[in-house]
C-alpha positions in Angstrom: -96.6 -45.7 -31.0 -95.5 -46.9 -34.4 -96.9 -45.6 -37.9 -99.4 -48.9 -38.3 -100.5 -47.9 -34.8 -101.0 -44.2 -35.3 -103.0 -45.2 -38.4 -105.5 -47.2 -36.9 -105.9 -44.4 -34.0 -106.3 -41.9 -37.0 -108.6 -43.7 -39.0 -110.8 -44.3 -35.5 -110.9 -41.5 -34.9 -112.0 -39.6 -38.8 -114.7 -42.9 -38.4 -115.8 -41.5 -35.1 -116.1 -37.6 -36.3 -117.8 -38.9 -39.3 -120.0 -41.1 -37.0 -120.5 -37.7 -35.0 -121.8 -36.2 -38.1 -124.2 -38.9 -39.6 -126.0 -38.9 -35.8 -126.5 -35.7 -36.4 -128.6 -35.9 -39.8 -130.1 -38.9 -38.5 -129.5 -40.2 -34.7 -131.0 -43.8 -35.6 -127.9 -44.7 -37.0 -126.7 -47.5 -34.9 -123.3 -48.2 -36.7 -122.1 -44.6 -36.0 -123.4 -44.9 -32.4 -120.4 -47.9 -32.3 -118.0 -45.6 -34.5 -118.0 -43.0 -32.3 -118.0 -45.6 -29.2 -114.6 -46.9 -30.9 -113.0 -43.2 -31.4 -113.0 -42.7 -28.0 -111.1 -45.8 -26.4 -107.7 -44.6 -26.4 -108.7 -41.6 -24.7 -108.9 -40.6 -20.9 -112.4 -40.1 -20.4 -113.0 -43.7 -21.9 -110.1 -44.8 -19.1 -111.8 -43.4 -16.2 -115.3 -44.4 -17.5 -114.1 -48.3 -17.2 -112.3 -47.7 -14.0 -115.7 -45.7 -12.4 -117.8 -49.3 -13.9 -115.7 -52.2 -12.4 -115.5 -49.7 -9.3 -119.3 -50.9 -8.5 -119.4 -54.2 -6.9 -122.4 -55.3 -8.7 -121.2 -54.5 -12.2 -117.8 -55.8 -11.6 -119.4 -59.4 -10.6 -121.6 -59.7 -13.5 -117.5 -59.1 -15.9 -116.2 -61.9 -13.7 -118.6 -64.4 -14.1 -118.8 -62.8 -18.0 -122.8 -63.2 -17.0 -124.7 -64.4 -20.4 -128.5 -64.3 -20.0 -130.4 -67.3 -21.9 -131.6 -66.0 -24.7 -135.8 -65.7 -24.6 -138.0 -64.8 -27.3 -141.0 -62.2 -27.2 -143.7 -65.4 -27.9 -142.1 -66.7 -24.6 -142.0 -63.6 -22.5 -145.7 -62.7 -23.8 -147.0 -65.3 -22.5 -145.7 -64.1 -18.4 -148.2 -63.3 -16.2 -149.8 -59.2 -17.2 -147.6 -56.9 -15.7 -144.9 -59.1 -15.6 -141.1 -57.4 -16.8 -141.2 -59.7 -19.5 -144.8 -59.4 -20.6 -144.3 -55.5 -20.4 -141.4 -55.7 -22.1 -142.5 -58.0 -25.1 -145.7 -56.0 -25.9 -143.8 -52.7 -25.8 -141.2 -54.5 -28.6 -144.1 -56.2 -30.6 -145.3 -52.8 -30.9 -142.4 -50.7 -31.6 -142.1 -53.4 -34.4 -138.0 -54.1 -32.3 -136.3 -57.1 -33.1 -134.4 -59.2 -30.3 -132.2 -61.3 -32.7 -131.1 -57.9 -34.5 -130.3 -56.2 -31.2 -127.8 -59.3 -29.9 -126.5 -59.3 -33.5 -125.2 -55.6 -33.0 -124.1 -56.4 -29.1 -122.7 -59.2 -30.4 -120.5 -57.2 -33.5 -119.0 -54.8 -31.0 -115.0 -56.0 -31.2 -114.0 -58.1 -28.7 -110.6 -57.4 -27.3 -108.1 -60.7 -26.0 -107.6 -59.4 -22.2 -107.5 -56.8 -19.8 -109.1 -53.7 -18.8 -110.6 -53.5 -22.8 -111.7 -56.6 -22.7 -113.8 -55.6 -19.7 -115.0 -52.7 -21.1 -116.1 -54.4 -24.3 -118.1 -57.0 -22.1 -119.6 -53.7 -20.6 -121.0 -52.6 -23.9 -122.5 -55.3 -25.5 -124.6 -56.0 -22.3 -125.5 -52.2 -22.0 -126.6 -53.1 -26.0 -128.5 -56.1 -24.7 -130.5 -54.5 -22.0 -131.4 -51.4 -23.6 -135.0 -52.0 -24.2 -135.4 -53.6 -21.1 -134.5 -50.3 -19.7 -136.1 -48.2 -22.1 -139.2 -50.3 -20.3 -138.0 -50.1 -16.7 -137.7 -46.2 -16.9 -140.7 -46.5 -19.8 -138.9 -43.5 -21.1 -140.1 -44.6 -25.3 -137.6 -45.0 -28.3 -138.4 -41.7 -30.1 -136.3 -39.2 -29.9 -137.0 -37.5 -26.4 -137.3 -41.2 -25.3 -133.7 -41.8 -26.4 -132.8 -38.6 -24.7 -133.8 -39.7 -21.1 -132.7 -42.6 -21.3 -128.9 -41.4 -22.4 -129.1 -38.8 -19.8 -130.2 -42.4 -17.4 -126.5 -43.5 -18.5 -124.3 -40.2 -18.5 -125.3 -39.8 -14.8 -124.9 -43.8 -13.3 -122.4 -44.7 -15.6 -120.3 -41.7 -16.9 -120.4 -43.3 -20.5 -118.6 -40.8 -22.5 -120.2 -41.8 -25.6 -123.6 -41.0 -24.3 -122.4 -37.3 -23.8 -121.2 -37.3 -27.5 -125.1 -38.7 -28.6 -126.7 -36.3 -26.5 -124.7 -33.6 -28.0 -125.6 -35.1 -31.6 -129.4 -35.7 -31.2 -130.0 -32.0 -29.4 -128.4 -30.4 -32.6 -130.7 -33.1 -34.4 -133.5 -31.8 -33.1 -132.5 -27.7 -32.6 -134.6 -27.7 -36.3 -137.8 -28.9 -35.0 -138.5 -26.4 -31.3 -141.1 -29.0 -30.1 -139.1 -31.8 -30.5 -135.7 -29.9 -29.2 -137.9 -28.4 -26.3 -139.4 -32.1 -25.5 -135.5 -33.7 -25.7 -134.5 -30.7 -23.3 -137.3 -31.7 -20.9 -136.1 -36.0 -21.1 -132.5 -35.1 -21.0 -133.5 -33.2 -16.9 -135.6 -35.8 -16.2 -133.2 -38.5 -17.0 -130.2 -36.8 -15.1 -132.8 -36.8 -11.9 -133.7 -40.3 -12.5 -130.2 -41.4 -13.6 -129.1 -39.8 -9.8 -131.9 -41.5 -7.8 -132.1 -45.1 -9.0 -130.2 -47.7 -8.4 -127.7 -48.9 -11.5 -129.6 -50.4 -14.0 -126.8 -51.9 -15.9 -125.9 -53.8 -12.8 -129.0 -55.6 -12.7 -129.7 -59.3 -14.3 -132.8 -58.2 -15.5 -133.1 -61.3 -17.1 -133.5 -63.9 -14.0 -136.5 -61.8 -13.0 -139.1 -61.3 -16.3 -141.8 -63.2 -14.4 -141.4 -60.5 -11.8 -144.0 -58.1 -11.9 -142.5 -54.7 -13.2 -144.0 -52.8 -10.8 -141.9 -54.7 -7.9 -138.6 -54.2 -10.0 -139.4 -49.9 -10.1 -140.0 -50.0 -6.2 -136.8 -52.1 -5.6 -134.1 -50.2 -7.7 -136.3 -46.7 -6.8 -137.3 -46.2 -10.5 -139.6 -43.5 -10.6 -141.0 -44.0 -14.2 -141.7 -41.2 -16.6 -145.8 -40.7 -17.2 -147.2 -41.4 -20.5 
């Protein structure tokens, strides 16, 4: 590794600690989400996590045919049939007040390397940044806090996403100051393993061909078990 090299591993990796840090104080912060995503490439636990991905069939076909969705907006998908995984889906975003274009902006932003394994793996995580609302509504785990919680846990156990360890570890300090709140994340982060363990992958899915499906048909297919509200 020459000194240009080692420098840009450095600085990735003082961006990630800092990125560490500002999740912490505040784990909303989406750009030191990606920071901290970044730190770890070089490193072996981001090697075996993009090994263990193409390793599942299903995943591995949707990098080969580098599987882009149309893009729909929440008018369209609010007017499925009730019930429907994109009518579900669109009233949960209208009312979390979630913005579609803003969330493909930020997949979109994550770096996109030439070839190779990387390349694979940065394909991986712009479409796990896609679909995360549609599988914060599959597992209707919500996007406070505890919400966020589960649904990391969902990852860490299907996908062994080393960064979603790193957020866990981040939010529970986060929320050791309030006991309600660290006792509710807690109770998300064991549900979410369970869950995580028992359904089938949900980043392999192409959620996308099926919003006029009713949701209920998508839980019982992939063995979702969804949290109670």
């Amino acid at each position: 590794m020459n000194t240009a090299d080692t420098i840009q591993v450095t600085d990735k990796l003082v961006a990630g600690l800092q990125g560490f840090v500002t999740l912490v104080n505040d784990p909303h912060q989406i750009k030191a989400f990606y920071d901290l995503h970044e730190a770890l490439q070089q490193t072996q636990p981001m090697r075996s996590f993009e090994h263990y991905m193409l390793s599942i069939p299903e995943i591995a076909q949707l990098v080969e045919e580098r599987y882009t969705p149309p893009a729909s907006s929440l008018k369209q998908l609010n007017q499925l049939p009730e019930g429907s995984l994109g009518r579900v889906h669109a009233t949960r975003m209208i009312a979390a007040g979630l913005d579609p274009d803003a969330i493909q902006k930020n997949a979109t932003a994550v770096e996109n390397w030439e070839a190779g394994l990387e390349w694979k793996a940065s394909y991986l995580t712009q479409r796990r940044a896609m679909t995360h609302d549609i599988h914060h509504t599959a597992t209707n785990f919500g996007t406070d806090l505890p919400g966020e919680v589960g649904l990391s846990a969902v990852y860490l156990a299907q996908i062994h996403q080393p960064v979603s360890l790193l957020y866990l570890a981040a939010v529970l300090l986060h929320a050791m100051a309030k006991s309600q709140e660290y006792k509710q994340a807690l109770q998300a982060l064991s549900v979410g393993l369970e869950m995580g363990q028992q359904a089938r992958n949900l980043l392999a899915q192409k959620w996308e061909t099926g919003w006029e499906c009713p949701l209920s048909e998508w839980r019982a297919k992939l063995s979702i078990v969804p949290i109670a509200v």
